[in-house]
C-alpha positions in Angstrom: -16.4 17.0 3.5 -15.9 15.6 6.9 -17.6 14.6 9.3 -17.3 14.9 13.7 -14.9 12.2 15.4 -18.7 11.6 17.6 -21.0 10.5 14.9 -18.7 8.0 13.0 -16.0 7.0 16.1 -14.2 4.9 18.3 -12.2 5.8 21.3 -8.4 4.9 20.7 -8.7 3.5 24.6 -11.9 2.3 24.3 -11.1 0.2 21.3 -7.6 -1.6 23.8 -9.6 -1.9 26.6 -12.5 -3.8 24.5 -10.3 -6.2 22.9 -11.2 -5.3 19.5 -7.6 -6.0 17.9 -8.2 -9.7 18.3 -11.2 -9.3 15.5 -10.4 -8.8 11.8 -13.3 -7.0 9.9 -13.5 -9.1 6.7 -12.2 -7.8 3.5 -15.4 -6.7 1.6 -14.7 -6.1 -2.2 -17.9 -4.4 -3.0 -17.0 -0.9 -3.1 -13.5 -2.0 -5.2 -16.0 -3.3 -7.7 -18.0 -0.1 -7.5 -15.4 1.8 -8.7 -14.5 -0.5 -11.4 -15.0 0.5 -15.0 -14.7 -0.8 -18.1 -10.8 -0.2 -18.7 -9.8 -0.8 -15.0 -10.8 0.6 -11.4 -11.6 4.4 -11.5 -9.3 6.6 -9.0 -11.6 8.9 -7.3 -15.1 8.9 -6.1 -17.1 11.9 -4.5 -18.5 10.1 -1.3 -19.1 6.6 -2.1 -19.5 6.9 -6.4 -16.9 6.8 -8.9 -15.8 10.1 -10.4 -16.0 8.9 -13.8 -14.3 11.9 -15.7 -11.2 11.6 -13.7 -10.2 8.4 -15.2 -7.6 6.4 -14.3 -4.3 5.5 -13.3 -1.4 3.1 -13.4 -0.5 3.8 -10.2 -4.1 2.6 -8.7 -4.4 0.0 -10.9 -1.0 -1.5 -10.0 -1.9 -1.6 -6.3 -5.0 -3.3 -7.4 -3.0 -6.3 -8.4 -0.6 -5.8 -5.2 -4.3 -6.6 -3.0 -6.1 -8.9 -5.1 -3.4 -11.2 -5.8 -2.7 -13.1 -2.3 -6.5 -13.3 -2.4 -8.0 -16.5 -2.8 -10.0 -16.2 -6.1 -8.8 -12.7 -6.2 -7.2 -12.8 -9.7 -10.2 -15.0 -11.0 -12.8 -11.2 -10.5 -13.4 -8.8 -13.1 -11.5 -6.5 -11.3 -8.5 -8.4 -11.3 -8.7 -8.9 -15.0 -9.6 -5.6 -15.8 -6.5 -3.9 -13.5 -4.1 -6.4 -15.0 -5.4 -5.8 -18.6 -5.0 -1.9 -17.7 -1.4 -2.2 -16.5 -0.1 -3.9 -19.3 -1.6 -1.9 -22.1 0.6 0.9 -20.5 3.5 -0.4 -21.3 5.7 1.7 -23.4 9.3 1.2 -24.9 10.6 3.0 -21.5 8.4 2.9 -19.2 4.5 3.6 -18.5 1.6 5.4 -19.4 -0.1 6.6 -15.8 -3.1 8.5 -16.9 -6.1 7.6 -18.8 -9.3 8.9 -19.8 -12.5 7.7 -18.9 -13.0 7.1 -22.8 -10.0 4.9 -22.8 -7.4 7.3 -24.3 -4.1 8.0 -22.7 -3.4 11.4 -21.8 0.6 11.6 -21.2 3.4 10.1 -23.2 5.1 8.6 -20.4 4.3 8.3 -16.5 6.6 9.0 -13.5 9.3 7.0 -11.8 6.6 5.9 -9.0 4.2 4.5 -12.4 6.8 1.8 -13.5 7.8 1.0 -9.9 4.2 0.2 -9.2 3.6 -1.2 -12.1 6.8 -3.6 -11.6 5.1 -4.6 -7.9 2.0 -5.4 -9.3 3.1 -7.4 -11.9 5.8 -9.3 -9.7 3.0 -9.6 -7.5 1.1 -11.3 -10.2 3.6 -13.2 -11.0 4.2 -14.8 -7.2 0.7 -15.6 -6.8 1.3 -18.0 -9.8 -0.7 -16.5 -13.0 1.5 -17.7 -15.9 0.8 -15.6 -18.4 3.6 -14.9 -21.4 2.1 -11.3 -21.5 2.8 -10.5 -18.0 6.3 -12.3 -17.7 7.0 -10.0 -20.7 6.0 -6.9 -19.6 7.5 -7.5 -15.7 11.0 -8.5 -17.4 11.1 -5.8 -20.2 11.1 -3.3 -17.3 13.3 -4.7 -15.5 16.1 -2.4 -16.9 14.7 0.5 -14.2 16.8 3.0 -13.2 15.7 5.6 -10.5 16.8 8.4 -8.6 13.9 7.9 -6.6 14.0 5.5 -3.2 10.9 5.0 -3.1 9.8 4.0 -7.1 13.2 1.4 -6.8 11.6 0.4 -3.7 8.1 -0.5 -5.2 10.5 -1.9 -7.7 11.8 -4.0 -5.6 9.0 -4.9 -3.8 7.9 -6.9 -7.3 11.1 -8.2 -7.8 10.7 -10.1 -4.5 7.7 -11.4 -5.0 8.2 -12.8 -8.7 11.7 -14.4 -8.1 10.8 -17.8 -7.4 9.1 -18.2 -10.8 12.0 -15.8 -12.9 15.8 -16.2 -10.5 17.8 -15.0 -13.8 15.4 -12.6 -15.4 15.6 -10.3 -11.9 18.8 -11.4 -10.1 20.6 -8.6 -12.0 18.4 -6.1 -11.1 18.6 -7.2 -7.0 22.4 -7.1 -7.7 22.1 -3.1 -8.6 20.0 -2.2 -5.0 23.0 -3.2 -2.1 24.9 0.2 -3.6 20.9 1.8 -4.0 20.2 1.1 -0.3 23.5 2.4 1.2 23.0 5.8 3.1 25.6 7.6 4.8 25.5 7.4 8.5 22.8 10.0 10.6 22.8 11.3 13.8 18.8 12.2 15.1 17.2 12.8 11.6 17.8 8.8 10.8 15.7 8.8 7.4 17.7 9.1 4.0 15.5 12.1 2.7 15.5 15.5 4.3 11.4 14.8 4.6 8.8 11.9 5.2 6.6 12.1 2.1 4.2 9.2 1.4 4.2 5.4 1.7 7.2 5.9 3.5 7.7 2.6 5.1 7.6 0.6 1.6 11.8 1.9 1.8 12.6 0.1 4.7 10.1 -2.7 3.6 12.1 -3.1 0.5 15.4 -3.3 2.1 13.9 -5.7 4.8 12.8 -8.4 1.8 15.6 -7.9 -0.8 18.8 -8.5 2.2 16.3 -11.4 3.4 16.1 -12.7 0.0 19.4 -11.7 -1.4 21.4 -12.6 2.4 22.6 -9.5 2.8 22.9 -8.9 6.8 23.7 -5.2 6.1 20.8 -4.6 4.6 18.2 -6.4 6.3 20.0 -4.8 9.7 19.7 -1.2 8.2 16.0 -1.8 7.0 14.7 -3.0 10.3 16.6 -0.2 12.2 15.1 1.9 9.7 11.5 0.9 10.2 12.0 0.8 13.9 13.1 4.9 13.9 9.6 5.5 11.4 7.7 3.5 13.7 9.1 5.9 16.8 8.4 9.2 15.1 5.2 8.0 13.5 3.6 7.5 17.0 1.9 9.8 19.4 0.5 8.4 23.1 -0.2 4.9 22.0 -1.4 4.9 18.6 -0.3 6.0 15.3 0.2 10.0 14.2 1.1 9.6 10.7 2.8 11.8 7.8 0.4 14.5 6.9 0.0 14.7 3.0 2.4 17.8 3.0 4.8 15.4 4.8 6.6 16.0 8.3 10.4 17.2 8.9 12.8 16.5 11.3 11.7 19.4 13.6 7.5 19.1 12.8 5.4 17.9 15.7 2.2 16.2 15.6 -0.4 15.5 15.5 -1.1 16.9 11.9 -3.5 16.6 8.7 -4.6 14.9 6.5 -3.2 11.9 7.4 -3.3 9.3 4.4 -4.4 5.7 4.3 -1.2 4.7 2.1 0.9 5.2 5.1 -0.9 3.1 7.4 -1.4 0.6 4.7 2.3 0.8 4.3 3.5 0.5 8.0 1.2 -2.4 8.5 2.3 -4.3 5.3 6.4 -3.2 6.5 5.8 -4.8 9.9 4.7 -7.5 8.3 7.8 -8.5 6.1 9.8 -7.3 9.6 8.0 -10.2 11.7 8.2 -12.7 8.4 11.9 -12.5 9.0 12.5 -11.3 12.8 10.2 -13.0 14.3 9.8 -10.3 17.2 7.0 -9.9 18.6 6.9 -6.1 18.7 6.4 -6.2 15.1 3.0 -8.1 15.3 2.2 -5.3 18.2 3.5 -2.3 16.1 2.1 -3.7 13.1 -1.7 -4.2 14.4 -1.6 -1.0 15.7 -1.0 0.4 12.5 -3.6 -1.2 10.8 -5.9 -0.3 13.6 -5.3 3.4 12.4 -8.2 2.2 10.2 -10.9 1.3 13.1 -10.3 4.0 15.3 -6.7 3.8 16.9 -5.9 7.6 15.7 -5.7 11.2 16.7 -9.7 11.5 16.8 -11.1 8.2 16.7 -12.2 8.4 13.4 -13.3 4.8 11.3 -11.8 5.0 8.1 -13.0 1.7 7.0 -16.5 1.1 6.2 -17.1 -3.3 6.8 -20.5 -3.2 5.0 -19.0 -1.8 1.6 -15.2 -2.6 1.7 -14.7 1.3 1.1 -11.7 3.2 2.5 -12.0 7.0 3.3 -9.9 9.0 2.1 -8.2 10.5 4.6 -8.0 11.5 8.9 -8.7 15.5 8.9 -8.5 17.6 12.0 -12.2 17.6 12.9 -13.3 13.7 11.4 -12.7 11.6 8.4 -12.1 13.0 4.4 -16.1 11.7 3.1 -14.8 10.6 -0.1 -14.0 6.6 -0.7 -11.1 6.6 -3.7 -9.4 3.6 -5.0 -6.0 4.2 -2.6 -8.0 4.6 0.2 -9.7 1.3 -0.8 -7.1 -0.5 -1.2 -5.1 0.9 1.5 -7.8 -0.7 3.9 -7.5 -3.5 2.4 -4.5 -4.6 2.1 -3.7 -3.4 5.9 -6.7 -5.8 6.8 -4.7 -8.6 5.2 -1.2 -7.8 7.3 -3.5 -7.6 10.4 -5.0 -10.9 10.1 -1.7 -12.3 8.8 -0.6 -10.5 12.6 -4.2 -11.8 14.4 -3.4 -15.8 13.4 0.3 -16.9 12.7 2.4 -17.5 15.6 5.4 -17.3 13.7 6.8 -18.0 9.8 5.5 -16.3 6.7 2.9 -16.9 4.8 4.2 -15.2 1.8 3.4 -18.0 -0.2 0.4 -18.7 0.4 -3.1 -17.3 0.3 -4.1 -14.0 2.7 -6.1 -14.9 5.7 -8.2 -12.5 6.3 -11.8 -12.9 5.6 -13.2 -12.3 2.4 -16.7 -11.4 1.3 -17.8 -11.0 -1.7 -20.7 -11.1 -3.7 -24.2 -9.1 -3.8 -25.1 -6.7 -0.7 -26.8 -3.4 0.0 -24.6 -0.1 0.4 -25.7 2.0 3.3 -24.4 4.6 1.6 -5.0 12.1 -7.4 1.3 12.3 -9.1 4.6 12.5 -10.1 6.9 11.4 -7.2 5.0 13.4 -4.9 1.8 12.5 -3.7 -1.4 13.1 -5.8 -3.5 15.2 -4.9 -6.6 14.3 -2.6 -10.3 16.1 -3.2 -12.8 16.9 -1.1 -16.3 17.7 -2.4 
């Protein structure tokens, strides 16, 4: 169900001309904890509830970690706990489990390349916010041994990899060593992107390749990653504000705007400018970047809010005619976590603050509500 861009909108000009990208919303977690359950975070709701009998997933749960672990006190919440707890009972000799039951029962023998690339983030993610856990270190270097056709599972991948290095150099140097051959893509002329399509989450590939060649001092690949992100970031806007990847995803010759536009891809844009400024320093990523999480108040093809600053709730996706009414655990934490790269954009005048705490305003605590994947995207319901 959706609703009119009038009844729950802001006009994309309206919205520059007031200013309102020099205020961060704060990061509510209410609606995260909503949706928790008692084996980890739930991954769909119908409106603002939990769908109970869909269950769960690695994939959501993963991401969970990715957003609560810059957070100050984030991995001291039940949710934290809960996610990490999910996550690593997963693990299986090679790989992940992905989906679960609402009754706690796995129900596949082994998830997709894009489950033990997210599960790898969230753990290295985990790991660099400085929980030292045996259990996790385990699990984070047993997978280690990944292989994937897939750019974008090795690039979630990688994305861990990066973040727990500090606290485990030899456990994942090895692996960093395999991506410079993983990351080289014949030369393009117009259609610049390594994949005949744009899918989903497409700027975590050159995100990855922007922190690894960073990290690892690779000049090749840090240049191909930012020229990489700075082609997305052209063909991913329309007229001054973002026009993203439909979930059917977008060829070279498809014009937009079209729908549904997801929240994972402004989430990932936002978060990918991010790591860009951390090691450019330009300011057109802080611009780019902003506007891209702005996608979420109103900066999009019909001024639709997607984020809901009284609950913390993410919707689940821009349609044609309004906003998806349904507030799932992606969408959630796609809001989220671009909320954190806009405030990291909103106060640092240069640097990273990669290793320390997120920024952005967090509240927490009691407060009344006013109210689905192989390597493809899953599927996204409305009631």
């Amino acid at each position: 169900m959706s609703d009119p861009p009038s009844a729950h909108s802001l006009n994309c000009n309206a919205l520059a001309d007031a200013g309102a990208t020099d205020a961060v919303p704060p990061m509510v977690l209410d609606h995260l904890e909503r949706l928790t359950g008692p084996y980890g975070v739930y991954e769909h709701a119908r409106f603002d509830q939990p769908r109970v009998t869909h269950g769960y997933t690695t994939d959501d749960n993963a991401r969970v970690l990715v957003v609560l672990a810059d957070l100050e006190d984030g991995n001291r919440s039940v949710t934290f706990r809960r996610a990490l707890d999910f996550v690593l009972s997963g693990r299986v000799p090679s790989g992940w489990h992905n989906r679960m039951s609402s009754e706690g029962s796995w129900m596949d023998d082994l998830g997709s390349d894009d489950c033990h690339g997210q599960a790898l983030w969230g753990l290295g993610a985990v790991i660099g916010s400085g929980v030292a856990e045996d259990r996790v270190a385990t699990s984070f270097v047993t997978g280690l041994d990944f292989r994937s056709q897939y750019l974008r599972s090795t690039s979630f991948a990688a994305l861990g990899v990066v973040r727990a290095r500090p606290h485990l150099p030899t456990e994942v140097d090895r692996f960093l060593d395999r991506l410079s051959v993983r990351y080289t893509f014949p030369p393009r002329k117009g259609w610049r992107w390594p994949e005949p399509r744009l899918t989903y989450a497409n700027a975590r590939i050159p995100q990855a390749m922007i922190e690894v060649g960073s990290l690892t001092g690779s000049s090749r690949m840090l240049t191909d990653g930012l020229e990489l992100l700075e082609w997305l970031t052209d063909v991913e806007r329309r007229g001054g504000h973002f026009s993203f990847t439909p979930v059917g995803g977008r060829g070279p010759d498809e014009i937009g705007p079209s729908f549904d536009q997801q929240p994972i891809e402004a989430w990932a844009m936002a978060d990918a400018c991010r790591s860009a400024l951390d090691v450019d320093g330009s300011e057109e990523w802080r611009t780019v970047g902003t506007m891209a999480a702005d996608w979420f108040l109103g900066l999009n093809d019909n001024g639709s809010i997607l984020y809901d600053a009284q609950t913390g709730a993410g919707f689940d996706g821009l349609e044609s005619a309004g906003r998806n009414q349904n507030r799932g655990c992606e969408s959630t934490l796609s809001a989220l976590g671009a909320l954190a790269a806009r405030s990291h954009f909103s106060e640092l005048r240069g640097g990273s603050s990669r290793s320390g705490e997120a920024s952005c305003p967090v509240a927490v605590g009691p407060r009344k509500s006013k109210t689905a994947s192989a390597n493809e995207p899953a599927p996204r319901e409305t009631p």
